[in-house]
Every structure is written in C-alpha cells, then in structure tokens.
N, CA, C and O atoms as a MOPAC input file, in Angstrom:
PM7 MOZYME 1SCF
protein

 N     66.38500 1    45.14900 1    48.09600 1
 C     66.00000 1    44.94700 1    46.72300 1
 C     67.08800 1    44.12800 1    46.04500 1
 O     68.30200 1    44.32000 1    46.12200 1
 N     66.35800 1    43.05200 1    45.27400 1
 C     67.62200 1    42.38600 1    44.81200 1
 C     67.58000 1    42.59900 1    43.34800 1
 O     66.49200 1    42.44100 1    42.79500 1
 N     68.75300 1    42.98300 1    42.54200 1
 C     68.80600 1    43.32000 1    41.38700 1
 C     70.05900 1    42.21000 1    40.74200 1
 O     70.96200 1    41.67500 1    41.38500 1
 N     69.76400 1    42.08700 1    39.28100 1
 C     70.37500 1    40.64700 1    38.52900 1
 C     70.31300 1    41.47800 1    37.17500 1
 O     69.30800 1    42.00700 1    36.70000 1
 N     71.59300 1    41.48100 1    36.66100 1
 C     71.85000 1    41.93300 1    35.20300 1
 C     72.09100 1    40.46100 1    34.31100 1
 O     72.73900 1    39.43500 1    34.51700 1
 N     71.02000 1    41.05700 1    32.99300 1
 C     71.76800 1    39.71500 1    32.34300 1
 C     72.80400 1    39.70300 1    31.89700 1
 O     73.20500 1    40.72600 1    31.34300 1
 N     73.90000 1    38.17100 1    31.98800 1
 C     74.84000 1    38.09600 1    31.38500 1
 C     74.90800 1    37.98200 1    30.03400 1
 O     73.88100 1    37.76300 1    29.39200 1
 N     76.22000 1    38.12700 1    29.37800 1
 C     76.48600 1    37.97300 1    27.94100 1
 C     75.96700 1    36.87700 1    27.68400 1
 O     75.94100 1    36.13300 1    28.66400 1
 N     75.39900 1    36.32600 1    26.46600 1
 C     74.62800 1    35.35200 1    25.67400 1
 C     74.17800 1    34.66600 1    26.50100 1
 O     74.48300 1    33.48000 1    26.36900 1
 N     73.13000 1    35.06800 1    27.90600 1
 C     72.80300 1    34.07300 1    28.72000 1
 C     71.08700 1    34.22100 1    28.50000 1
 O     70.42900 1    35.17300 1    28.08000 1
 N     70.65500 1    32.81600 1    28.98600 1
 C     69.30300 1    33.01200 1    28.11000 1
 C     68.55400 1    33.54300 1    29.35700 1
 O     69.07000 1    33.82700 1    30.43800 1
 N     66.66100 1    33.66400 1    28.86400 1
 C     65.93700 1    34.31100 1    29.74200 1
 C     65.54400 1    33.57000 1    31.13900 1
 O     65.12300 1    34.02300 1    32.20300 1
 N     65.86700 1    32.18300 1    30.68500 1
 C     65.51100 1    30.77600 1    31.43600 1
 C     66.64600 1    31.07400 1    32.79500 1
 O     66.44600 1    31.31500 1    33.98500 1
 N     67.63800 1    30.95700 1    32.14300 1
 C     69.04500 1    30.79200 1    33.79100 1
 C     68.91000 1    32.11800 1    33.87300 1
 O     68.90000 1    32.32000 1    35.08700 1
 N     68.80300 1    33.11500 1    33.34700 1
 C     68.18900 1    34.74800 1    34.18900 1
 C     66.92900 1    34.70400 1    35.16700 1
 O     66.64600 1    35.64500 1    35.90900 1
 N     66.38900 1    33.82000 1    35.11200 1
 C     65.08400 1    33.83000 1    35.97400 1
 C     65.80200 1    32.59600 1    37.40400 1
 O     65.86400 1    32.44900 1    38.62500 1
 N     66.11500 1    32.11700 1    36.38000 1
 C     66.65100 1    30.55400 1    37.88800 1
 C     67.41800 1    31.36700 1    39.00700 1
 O     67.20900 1    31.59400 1    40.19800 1
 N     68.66600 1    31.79900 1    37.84200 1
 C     69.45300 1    32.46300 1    38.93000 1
 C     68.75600 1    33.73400 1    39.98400 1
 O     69.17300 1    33.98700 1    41.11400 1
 N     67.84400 1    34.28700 1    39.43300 1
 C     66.95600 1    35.59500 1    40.26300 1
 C     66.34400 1    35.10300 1    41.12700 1
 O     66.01100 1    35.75000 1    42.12000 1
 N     66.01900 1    33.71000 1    40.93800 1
 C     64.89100 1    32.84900 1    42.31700 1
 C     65.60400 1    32.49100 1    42.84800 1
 O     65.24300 1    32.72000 1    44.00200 1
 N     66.91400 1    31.80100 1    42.89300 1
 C     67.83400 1    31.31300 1    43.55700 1
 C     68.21200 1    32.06400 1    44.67000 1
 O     68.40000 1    31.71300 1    45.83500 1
 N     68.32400 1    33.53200 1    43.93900 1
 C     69.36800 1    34.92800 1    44.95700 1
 C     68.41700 1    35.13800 1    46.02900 1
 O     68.69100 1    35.20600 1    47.22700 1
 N     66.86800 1    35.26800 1    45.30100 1
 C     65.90600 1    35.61000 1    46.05800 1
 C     65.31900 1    34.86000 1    47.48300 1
 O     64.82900 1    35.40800 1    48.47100 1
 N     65.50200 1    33.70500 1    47.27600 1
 C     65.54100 1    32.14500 1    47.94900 1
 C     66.72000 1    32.52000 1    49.13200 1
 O     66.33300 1    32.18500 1    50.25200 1
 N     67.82900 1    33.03100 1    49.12100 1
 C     69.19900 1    32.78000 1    49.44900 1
 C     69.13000 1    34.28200 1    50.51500 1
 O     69.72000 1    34.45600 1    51.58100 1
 N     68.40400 1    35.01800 1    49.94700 1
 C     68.53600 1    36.53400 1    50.76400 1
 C     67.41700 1    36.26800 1    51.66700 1
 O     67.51100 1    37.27600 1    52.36800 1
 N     66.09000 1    35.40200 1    52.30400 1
 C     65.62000 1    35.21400 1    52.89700 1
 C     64.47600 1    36.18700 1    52.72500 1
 O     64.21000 1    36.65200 1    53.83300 1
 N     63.81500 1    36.60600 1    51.93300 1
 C     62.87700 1    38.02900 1    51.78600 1
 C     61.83000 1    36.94600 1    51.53000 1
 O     60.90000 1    37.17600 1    52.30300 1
 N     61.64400 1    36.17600 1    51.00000 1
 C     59.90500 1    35.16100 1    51.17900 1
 C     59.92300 1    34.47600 1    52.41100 1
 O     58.95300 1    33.90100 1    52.90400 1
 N     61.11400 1    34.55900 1    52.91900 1
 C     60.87400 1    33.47800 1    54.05700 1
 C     60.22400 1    34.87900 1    55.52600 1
 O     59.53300 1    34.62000 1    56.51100 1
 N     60.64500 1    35.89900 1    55.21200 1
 C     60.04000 1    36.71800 1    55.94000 1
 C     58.80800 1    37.23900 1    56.19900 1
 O     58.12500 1    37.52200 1    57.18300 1
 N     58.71100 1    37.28900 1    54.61400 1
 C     57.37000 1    37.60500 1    54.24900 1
 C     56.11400 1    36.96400 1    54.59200 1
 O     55.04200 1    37.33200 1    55.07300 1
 N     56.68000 1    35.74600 1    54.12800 1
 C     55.63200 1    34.74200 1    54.62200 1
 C     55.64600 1    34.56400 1    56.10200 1
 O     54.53400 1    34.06900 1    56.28700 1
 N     56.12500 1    34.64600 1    57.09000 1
 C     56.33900 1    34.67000 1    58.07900 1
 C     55.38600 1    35.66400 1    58.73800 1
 O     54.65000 1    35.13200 1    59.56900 1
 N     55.24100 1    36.81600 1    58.59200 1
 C     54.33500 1    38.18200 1    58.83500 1
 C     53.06000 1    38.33000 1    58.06300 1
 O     52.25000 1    39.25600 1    58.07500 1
 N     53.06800 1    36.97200 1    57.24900 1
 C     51.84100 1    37.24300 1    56.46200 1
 C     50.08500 1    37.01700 1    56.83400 1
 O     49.15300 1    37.14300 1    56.04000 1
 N     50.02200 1    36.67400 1    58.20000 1
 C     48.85600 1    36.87700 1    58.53200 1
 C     48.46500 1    36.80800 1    60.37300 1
 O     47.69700 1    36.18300 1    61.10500 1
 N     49.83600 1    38.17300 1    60.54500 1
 C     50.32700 1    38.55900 1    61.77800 1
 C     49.55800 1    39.57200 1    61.96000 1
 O     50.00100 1    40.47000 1    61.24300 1
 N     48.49000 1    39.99100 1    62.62100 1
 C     47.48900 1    41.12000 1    63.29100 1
 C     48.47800 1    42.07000 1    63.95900 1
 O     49.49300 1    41.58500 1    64.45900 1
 N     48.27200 1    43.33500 1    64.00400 1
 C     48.98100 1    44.27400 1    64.90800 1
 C     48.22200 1    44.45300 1    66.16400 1
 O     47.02500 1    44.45600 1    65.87700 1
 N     48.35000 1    44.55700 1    67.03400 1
 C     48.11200 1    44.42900 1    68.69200 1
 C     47.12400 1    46.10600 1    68.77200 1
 O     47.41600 1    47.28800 1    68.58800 1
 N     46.26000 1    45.58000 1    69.03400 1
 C     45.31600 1    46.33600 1    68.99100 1
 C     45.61400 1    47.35500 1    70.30900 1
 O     46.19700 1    46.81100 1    71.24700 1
 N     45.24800 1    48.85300 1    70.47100 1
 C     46.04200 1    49.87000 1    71.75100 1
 C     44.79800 1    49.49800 1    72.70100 1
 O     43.62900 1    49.14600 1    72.54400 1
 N     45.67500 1    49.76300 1    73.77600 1
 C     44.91200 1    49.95800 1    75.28400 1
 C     43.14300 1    50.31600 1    75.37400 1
 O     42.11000 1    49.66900 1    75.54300 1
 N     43.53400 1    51.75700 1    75.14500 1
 C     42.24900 1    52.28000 1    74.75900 1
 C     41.19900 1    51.40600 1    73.84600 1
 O     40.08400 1    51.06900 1    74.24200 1
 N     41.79200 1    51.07400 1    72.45500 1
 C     40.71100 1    50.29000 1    71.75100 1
 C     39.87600 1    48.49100 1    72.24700 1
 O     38.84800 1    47.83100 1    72.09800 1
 N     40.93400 1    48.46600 1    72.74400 1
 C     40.62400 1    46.85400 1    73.71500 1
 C     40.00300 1    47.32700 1    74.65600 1
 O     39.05600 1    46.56600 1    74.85500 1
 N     39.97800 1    48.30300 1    75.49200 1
 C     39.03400 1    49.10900 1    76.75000 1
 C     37.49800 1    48.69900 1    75.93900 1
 O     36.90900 1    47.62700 1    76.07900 1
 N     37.04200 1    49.88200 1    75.05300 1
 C     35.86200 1    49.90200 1    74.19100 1
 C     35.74400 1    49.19600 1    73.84500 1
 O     34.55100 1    48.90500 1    73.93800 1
 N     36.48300 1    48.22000 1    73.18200 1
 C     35.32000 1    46.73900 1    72.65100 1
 C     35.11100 1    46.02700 1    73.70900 1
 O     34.18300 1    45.25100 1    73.47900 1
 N     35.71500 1    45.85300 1    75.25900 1
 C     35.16000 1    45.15800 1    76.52800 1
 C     33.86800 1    45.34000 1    76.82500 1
 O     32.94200 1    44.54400 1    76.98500 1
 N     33.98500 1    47.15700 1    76.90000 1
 C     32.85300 1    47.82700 1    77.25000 1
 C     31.69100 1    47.73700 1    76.54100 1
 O     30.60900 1    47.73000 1    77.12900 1
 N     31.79500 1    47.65000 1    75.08400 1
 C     30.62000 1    47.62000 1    74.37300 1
 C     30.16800 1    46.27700 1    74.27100 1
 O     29.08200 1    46.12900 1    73.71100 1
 N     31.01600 1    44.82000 1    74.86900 1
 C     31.10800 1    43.74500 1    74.54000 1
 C     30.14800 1    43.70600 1    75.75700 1
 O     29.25000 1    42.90900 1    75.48500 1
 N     29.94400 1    44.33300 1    77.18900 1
 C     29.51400 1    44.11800 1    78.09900 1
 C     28.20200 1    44.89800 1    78.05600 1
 O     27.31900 1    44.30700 1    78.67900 1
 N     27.75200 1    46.22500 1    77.42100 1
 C     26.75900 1    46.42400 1    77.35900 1
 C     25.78900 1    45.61500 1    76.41100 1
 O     24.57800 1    45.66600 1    76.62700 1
 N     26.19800 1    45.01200 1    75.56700 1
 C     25.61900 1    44.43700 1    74.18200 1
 C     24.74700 1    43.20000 1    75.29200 1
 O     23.54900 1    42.96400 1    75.44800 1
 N     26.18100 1    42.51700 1    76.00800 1
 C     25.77100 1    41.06100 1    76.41000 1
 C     24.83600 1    41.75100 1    77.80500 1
 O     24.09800 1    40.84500 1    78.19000 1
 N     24.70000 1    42.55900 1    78.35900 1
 C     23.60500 1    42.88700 1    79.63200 1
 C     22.34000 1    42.99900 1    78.63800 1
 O     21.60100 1    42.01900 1    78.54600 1
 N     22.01500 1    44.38600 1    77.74800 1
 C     20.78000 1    43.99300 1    76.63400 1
 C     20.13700 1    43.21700 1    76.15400 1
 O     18.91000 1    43.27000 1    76.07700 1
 N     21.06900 1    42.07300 1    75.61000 1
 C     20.61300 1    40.62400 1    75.12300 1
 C     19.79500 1    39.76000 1    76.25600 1
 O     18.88400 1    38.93400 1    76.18900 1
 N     20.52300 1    40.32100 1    77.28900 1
 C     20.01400 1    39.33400 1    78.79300 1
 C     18.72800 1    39.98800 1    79.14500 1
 O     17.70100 1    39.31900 1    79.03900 1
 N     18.67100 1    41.11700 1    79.51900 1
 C     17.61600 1    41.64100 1    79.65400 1
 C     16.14700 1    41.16600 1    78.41600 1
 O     14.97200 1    41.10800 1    78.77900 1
 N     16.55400 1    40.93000 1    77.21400 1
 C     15.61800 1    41.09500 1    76.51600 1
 C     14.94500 1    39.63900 1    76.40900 1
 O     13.81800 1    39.26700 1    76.08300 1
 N     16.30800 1    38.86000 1    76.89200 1
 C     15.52800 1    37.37300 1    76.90800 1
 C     15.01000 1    37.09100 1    77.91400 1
 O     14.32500 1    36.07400 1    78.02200 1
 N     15.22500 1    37.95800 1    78.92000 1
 C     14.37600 1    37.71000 1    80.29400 1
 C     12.74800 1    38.23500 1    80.09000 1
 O     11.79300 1    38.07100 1    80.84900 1
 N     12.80100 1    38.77000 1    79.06900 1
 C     11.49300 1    39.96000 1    78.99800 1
 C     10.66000 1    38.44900 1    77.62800 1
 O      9.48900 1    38.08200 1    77.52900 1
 N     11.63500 1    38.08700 1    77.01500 1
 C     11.48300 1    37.15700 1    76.07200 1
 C     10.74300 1    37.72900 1    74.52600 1
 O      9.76300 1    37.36300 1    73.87800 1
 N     11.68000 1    38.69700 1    74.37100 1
 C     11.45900 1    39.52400 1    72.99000 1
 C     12.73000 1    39.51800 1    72.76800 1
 O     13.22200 1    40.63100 1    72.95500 1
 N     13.53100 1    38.65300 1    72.41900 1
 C     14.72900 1    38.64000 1    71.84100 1
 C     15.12000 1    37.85400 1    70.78900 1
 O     15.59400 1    36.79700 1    71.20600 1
 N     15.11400 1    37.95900 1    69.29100 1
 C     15.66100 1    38.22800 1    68.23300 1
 C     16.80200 1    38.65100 1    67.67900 1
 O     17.67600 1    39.26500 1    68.29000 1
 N     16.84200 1    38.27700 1    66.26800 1
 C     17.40200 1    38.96300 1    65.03500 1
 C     17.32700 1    40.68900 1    64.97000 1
 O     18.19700 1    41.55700 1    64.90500 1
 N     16.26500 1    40.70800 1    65.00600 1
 C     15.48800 1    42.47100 1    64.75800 1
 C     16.18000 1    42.82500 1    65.84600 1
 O     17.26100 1    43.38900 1    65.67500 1
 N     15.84100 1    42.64200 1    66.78800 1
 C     16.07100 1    43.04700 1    68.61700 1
 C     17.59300 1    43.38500 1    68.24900 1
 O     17.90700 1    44.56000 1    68.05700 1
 N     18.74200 1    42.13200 1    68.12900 1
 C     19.88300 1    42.12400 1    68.00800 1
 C     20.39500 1    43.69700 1    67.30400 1
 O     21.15000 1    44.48300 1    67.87600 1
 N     19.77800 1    43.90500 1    65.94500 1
 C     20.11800 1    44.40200 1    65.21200 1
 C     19.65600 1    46.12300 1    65.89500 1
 O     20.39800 1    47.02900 1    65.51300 1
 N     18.86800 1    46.39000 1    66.54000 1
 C     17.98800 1    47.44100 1    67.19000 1
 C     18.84400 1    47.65500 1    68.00800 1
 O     19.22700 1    48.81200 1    68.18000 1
 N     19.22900 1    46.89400 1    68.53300 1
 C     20.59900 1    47.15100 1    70.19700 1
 C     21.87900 1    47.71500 1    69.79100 1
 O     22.32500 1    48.68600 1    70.40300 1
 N     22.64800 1    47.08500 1    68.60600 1
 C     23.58400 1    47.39100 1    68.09300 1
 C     23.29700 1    49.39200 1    67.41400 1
 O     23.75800 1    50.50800 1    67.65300 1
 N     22.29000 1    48.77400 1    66.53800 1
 C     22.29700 1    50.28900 1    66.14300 1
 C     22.17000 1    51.42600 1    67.36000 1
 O     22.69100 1    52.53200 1    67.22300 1
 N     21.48200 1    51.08000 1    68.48200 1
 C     21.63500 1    52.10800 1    69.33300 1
 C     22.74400 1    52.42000 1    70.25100 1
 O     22.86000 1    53.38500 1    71.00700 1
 N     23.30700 1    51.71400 1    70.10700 1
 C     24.53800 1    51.50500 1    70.61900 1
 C     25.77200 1    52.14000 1    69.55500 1
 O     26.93900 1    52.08300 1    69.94100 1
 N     25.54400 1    52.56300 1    68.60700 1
 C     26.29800 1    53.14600 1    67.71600 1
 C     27.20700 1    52.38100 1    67.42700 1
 O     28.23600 1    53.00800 1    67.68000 1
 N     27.49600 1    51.29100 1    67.00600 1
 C     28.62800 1    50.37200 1    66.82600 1
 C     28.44800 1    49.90300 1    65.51000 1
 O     29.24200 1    49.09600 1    65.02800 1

C-alpha cells in the first residue's frame, strides 16, 4: 500500500503527480496489468469431465446426423440430458 501525506502549502495538483509517480515507481500497475486476464489452470479432475462430456456430446451429435435428425432442438435435448 502506498501512502503520501500532504506537504506544507503544497497544492492538490503535485499531491496527485507525486502519488502517480510513487505508484508508477513501486511497480503495482505494472503487475497488475500483467495478471489481468491470466485464467487459473483448471484441476486434473475438472479437465478429466469436460474431455468426457466433450466426447459424449461429440458421439450424440454423430449419431444423430447419421440418423439425420440433427438440429438446434436436438443440440439443446442432448445437452440437457446430459446434465451440463
């Protein structure tokens, strides 16, 4: 946390410069921004289940276009039974 007292007769203007300056200088935006649209690594287990459900979804779809009733609706019918 960076903290800035104002000085004696100093105005609100060089109280703000100098606070962006410190802020600039301590590297805390440059970090920030750095991590700012960094995903966390999804666990073992949860990457397992979306394979799995990624592989039953895509066998269904196949099946249904082989049968040639495959859709929007269909899509949406598979998923819901699939609880996802």
């Amino acid at each position: 946390m960076i903290h800035i007292r104002k000085k004696d007769r100093e105005t609100p203007e060089s109280m703000i410069r100098r606070f962006s300056r410190r802020v600039q200088q301590s590297g805390v935006l440059q970090r920030v921004r750095k991590g700012r649209f960094r995903l966390e690594e999804k666990s073992r287990v949860k990457r397992r289940e979306e394979a799995l459900y990624k592989v039953k979804i895509r066998k269904e779809i196949d099946r249904l276009k082989k049968l040639g009733r495959f859709d929007e609706e269909s899509l949406r019918e598979v998923r819901r039974k699939l609880n996802r």
